[in-house]
Phi, psi and omega in degrees: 000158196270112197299328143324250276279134173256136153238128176337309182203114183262122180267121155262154186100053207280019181287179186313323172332275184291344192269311207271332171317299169321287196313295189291324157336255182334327170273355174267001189128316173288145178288119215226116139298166133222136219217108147276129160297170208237146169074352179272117203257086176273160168284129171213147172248025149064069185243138202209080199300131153337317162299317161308315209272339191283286172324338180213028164053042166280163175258162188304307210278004170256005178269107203301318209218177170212108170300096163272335189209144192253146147224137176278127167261123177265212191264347185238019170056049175255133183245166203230123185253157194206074167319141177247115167275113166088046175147169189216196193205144184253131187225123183256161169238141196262353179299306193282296200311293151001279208278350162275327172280316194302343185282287192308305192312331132000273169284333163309324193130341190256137178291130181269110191243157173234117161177188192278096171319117153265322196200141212233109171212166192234144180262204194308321186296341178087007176290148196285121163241131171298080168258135145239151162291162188268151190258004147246175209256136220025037175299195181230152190247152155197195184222141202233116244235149165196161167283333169184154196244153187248123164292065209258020177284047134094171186294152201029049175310123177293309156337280190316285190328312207278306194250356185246097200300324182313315189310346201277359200269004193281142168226139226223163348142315280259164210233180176160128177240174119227149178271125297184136149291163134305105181298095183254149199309104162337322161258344176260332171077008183265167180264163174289117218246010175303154137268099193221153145223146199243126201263126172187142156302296188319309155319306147189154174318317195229341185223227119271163176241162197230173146237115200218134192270135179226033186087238190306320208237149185257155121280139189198110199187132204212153188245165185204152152259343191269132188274337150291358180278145194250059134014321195262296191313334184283313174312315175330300217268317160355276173309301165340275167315355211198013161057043152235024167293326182228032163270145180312136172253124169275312183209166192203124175206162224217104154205197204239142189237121174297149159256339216205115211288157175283165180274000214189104146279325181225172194246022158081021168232280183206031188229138096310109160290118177246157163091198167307332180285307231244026186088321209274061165247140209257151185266162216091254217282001187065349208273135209222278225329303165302301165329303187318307155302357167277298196316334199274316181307314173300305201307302199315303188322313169295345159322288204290339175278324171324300175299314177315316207245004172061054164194118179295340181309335161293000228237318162338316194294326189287283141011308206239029177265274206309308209253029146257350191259319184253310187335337185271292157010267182316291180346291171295335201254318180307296189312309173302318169280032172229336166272333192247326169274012194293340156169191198278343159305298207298328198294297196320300207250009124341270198314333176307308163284345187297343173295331184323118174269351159336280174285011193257330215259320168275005184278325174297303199268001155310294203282324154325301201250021169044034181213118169329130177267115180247041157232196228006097185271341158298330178273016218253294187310294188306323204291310180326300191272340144343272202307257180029272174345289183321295184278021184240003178046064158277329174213150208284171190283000000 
């Protein structure tokens, strides 16, 4: 590439972040790189709330499953279904899902490059240059010139290490799926569409382990914070327990998940954070997919008034967008892992509440409409003294 060519704005990172960034940029107009590594999979298990799907114009046809009903499994393998009444949850495979938004942003207008982000430097103009490696062996490295780069490379994003002094403050995760035949049902002749997640130490320590229906294929996969715990091994047992020990394995991915948004998305100049960099995975629930795409979306806009009004000070406006919208959110879910998961007495009578229809019925439409549900302010109230209750093992699990 002609080391002359300027682009508006170069997106590292082509995951839902950086790919939904990409899309919009380009589609207002602006000159948009995107610069992705090639074969990279994060684990997930690719639950996609109705508001995404309303809000970022998916189609029906990337949805591997349609979820109605989830069930928690506690530590003494007691299960609690938890109906979504009037509505589902949508479950993508992020292999397809990925390259289908990195595709439309494309079809949008923004170029697409493939390789490994190395190092962020500015030349004489003081504009931001993007070197990358080539990410196969004889591929080609280059470099990509911009007015401002949006950091959308994942958790322990190097774009953060390098321009955001904050980033090093994250707190992870680490995730291990495998993706799954599907077993199918003997009497429907469909494939197996459970949904579960299982609250057990033995699974993990700190988080949960999962079941996640994708059509032909399952997620099966469970997360930890704590680095000595064996993940590949939990899955093992998993699989084990639950008559997916001897279905065919397709893929198996590994990477480390933010909990916790950074205090500081940009570096007062020209680098903006979307995504997994910038934190914006919810703690409970894992849930990213959605956030990411916001993040990518806010990160863009705050590009584009920079560039419009020449003042890196807009680039703020992401940060303080997404967490006037979540920042309460994130919080209430923080507060909830660090009380309910703390170990397996607290996991039992979790699970316990989830009998609650109370807590079945506003816990869906936070999670459908990514938004606190503020009417019936009485069941709000009754959930309070619930939880209350619970932890004072004031009434059994």
């Amino acid at each position: 590439m002609a080391q002359d060519e300027i682009f508006d704005v170069v997106v590292v990172g082509g995951g839902p972040a950086g790919a939904t960034a990409a899309h919009d940029l380009a589609g207002r107009g602006l000159k948009v790189a995107l610069l992705d590594r090639a074969g990279r999979i994060k684990p997930c298990g690719g639950a996609i709330p109705p508001r995404l799907i309303r809000d970022f114009d998916i189609p029906a046809s990337l949805l591997k499953a349609r979820v109605s009903l989830a069930t928690m499994v506690s530590p003494k393998g007691v299960s609690v279904d938890m109906p979504i009444n009037g509505g589902y949850v949508g479950m993508v495979d992020r292999e397809e899902f990925d390259e289908w938004l990195r595709d439309r942003a494309a079809q949008s207008g923004a170029r697409r490059f493939t390789g490994r982000f190395e190092t962020l430097t500015r030349g004489s103009d003081g504009l931001p240059v993007v070197h990358y490696a080539a990410k196969e062996p004889g591929g080609e490295a280059g470099a990509l010139k911009g007015r401002f780069v949006i950091g959308a490379d994942g958790a322990n994003s190097t774009v953060a290490r390098q321009e955001v002094r904050e980033s090093k403050r994250g707190k992870f995760v680490f995730a291990y799926h495998e993706i799954v035949e599907a077993p199918v049902d003997a009497a429907t002749g469909a494939p197996d569409g459970r949904c579960e997640i299982y609250y057990r130490g033995a699974l993990s320590p700190d988080f949960y382990a999962w079941i996640f229906p994708h059509g032909d294929t399952m997620s099966v996969g469970s997360g930890s914070a704590h680095k000595g715990f064996s993940l590949k091994t939990s899955v093992q047992t998993l699989r084990a327990e639950t008559g997916l020990e001897d279905v065919a394995t397709i893929r198996r991915e590994g990477a480390p998940i933010p909990l916790k948004p950074l205090p500081r998305w940009d570096n007062g100049r020209d680098v903006v954070l979307a995504g997994d960099a910038a934190g914006v995975v919810a703690p409970a629930s894992g849930e990213g997919i959605y956030y990411a795409m916001l993040g990518g979306r806010l990160a863009a806009e705050a590009a584009e008034q920079a560039i419009v009004l020449g003042d890196a000070r807009a680039l703020k406006l992401a940060r303080k967008r997404f967490m006037k919208e979540h920042g309460r959110v994130f919080w209430i879910l923080g507060i909830m892992q660090r009380v309910w998961y703390v170990n397996d007495k607290r996991r039992e009578r979790f699970v316990s509440m989830c009998r609650d229809k109370d807590v079945q019925r506003l816990t869906w439409e936070a999670y459908m409409n990514k938004a606190l549900p503020r009417r019936d302010p009485l069941a709000h109230v009754k959930i309070f003294f619930k939880d209350l209750a619970h932890l004072l093992r004031i009434v059994p699990p």
